[in-house]
C-alpha positions in Angstrom: -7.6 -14.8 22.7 -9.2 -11.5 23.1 -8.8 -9.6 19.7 -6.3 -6.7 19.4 -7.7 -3.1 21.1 -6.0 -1.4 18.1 -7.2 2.5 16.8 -9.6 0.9 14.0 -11.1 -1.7 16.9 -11.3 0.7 19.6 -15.2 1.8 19.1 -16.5 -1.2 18.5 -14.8 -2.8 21.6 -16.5 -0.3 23.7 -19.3 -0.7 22.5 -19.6 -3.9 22.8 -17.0 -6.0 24.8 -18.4 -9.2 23.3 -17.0 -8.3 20.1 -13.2 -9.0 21.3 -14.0 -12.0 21.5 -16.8 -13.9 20.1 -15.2 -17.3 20.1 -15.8 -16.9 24.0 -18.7 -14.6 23.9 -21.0 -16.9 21.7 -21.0 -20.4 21.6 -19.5 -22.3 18.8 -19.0 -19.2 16.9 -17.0 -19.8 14.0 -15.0 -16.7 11.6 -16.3 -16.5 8.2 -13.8 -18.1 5.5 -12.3 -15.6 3.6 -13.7 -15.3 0.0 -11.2 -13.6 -1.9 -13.9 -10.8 -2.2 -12.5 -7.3 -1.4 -13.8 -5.6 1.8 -13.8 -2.1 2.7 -11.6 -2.7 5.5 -8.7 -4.9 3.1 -9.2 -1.7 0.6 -8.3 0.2 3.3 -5.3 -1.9 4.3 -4.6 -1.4 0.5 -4.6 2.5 0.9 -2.7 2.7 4.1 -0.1 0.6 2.2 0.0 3.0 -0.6 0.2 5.8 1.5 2.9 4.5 3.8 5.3 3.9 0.8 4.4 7.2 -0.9 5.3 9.1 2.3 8.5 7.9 1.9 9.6 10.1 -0.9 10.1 13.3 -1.3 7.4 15.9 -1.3 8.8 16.5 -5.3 8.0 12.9 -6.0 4.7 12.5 -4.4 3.5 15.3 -6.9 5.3 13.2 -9.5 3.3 10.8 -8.4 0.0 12.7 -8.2 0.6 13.7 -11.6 0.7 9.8 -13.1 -2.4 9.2 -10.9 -4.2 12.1 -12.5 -3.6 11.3 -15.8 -4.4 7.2 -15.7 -7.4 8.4 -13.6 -8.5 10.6 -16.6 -8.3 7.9 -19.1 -9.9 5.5 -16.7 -13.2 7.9 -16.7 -13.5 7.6 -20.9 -14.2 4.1 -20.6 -14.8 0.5 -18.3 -11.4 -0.4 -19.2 -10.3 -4.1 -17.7 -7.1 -3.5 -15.7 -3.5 -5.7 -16.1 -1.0 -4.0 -13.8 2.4 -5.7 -13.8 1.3 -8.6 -15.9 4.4 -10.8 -17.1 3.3 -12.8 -20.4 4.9 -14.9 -22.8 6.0 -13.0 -26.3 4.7 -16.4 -28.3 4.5 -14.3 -31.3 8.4 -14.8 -31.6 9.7 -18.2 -32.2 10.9 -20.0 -29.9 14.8 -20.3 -28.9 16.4 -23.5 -30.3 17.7 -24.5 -27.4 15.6 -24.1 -24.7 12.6 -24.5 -26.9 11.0 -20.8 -24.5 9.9 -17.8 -25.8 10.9 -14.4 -23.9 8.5 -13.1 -21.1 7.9 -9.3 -20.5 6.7 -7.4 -17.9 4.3 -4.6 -18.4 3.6 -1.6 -16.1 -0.4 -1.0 -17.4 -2.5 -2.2 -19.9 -6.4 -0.5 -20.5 -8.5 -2.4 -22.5 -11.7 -3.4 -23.7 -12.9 -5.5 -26.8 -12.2 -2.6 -29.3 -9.7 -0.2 -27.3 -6.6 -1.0 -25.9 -4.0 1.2 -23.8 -0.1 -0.1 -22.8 1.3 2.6 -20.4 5.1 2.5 -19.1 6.1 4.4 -16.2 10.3 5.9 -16.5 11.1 7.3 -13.5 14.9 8.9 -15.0 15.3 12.2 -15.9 16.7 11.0 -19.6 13.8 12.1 -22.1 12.3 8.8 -23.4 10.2 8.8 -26.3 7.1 7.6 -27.0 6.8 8.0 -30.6 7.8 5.0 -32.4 9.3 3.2 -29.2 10.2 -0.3 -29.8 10.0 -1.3 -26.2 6.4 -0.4 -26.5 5.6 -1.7 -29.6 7.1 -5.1 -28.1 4.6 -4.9 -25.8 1.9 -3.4 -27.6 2.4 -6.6 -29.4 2.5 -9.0 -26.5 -1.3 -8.0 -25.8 -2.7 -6.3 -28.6 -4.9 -9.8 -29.1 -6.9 -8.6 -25.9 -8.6 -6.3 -27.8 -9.4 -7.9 -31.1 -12.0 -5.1 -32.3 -9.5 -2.3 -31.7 -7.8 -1.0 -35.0 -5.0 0.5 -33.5 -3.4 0.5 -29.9 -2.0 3.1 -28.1 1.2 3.6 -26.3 1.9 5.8 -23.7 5.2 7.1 -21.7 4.8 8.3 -18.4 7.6 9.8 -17.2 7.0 13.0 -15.4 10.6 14.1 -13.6 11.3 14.7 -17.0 7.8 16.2 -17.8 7.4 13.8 -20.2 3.1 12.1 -20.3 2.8 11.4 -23.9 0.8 9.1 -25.7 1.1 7.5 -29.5 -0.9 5.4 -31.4 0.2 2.9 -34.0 -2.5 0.4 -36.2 -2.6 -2.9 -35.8 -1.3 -3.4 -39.3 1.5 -1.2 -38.5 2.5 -3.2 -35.5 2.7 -6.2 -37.4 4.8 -5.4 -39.8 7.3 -4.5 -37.3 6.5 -7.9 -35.2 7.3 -9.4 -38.8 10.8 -7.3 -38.8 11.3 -8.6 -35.0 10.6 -12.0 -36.2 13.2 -12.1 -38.9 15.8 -10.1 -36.4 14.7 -13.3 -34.0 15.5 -15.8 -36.5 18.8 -14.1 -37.7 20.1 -14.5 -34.2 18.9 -17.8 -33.5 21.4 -18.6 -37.0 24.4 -17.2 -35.3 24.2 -14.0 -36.9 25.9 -11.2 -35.5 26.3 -8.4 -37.6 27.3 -5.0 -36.2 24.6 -2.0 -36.4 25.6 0.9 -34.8 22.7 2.9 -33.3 21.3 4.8 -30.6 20.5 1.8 -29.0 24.5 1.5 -28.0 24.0 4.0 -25.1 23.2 0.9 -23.1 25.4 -1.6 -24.3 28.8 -2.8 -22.4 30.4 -2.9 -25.6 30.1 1.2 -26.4 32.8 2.4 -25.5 31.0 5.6 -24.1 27.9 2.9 -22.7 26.6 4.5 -19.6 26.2 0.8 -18.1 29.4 -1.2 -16.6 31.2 -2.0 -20.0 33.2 -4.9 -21.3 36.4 -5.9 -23.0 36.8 -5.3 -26.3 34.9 -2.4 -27.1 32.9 -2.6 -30.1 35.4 -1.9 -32.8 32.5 -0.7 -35.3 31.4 2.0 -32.7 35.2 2.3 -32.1 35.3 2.9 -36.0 32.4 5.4 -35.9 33.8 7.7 -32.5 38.4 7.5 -33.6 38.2 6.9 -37.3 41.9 8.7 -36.7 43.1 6.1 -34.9 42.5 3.1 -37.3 41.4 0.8 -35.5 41.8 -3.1 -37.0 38.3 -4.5 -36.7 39.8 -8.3 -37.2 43.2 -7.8 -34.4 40.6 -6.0 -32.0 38.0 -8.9 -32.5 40.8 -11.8 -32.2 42.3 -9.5 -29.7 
């Protein structure tokens, strides 16, 4: 069957019919088995991909969008980084659920590295400010893949989150970050025991038992939050937990 006289095979077909179809126009011609090498012509597929889905947002966004490009492109330049983009990998550092017998897997947006720099970058695309400094979701994954770079005495985290004009970066040491993946560890060990001691934080924006939790929430609410927000109201922590 004569191949497709689309836009990008136009001027080669008229240039030469044959090419339409070789099958017929040469003899036991065979395709090429595909290699798994990257063409120009699958990079292009690539970028009219891309391009497609970008014009689907607004003309705000795309310059959202322009801006994260800019600023991985400039800390592409400083080095020849290797590239993981949306790589899911096992957290073996934590130990192991005694049930199962798994540790968690995480998904990360980018990691940079080479043998004695490494870069873990997490695109937010909300408008609530999300800091980089000290961010235990990033030091979780800083964590998960700090062993690519073995050389590297730190590792650097970055947010990018520009609707809220938010591109930061922070960097922590690699003796730093395990100490906290020590304090992980032990938090991973106390819940595997059954513990489940209340600590009130600002990590309870999230949770369904906040009473104020800007996810669906639960029934009970959390009666040490509960304490925290109506200490008027006296709330019995034992009745509301046997509740």
């Amino acid at each position: 069957m004569p191949e497709r006289f689309s836009a990008s095979n136009a001027g080669k077909h008229m240039s030469c019919h044959a090419s339409a179809n070789l099958e017929k126009a040469i003899p036991h011609f065979e395709f090429p088995v595909p290699d798994g090498i990257a063409r120009a012509s699958d990079e292009g597929t690539a970028a009219h991909a891309v391009f497609e889905l970008l014009m689907n947002y607004s003309a705000k966004d795309m310059l959202h969008f322009a801006r994260l490009l800019d600023y991985v492109a400039e800390l592409r330049t400083t080095r020849r980084f290797k590239v993981l983009t949306e790589q899911t990998v096992s957290a073996t550092w934590l130990p192991p659920d005694p049930v199962t017998g798994k540790v968690p897997e995480t998904t990360v947006d980018l990691v940079l590295f080479t043998a004695d720099e490494i870069h873990v970058i997490d695109l937010k695309w909300g408008r609530i400010l999300v800091d980089v400094f000290d961010n235990v979701q990033l030091k979780y994954y800083a964590r998960c893949f700090m062993d690519l770079a073995p050389k590297a005495k730190s590792i650097t985290l970055h947010i990018l989150q520009p609707r809220a004009d938010n591109m930061e970066a922070w960097s922590i040491s690699r003796d730093d970050l395990l100490a906290w993946a020590a304090e992980a560890i032990d938090t991973q060990l106390a819940i595997h025991a059954g513990d489940v001691t209340f600590g009130p934080s600002d990590y309870c924006t999230f949770c369904p038992a906040y009473p104020h939790s800007r996810s669906p929430k639960g029934r009970p609410l959390c009666p040490a939050t509960m304490q925290i927000l109506y200490p008027s109201i006296g709330i019995d922590e034992d009745e509301m937990l046997n509740d």
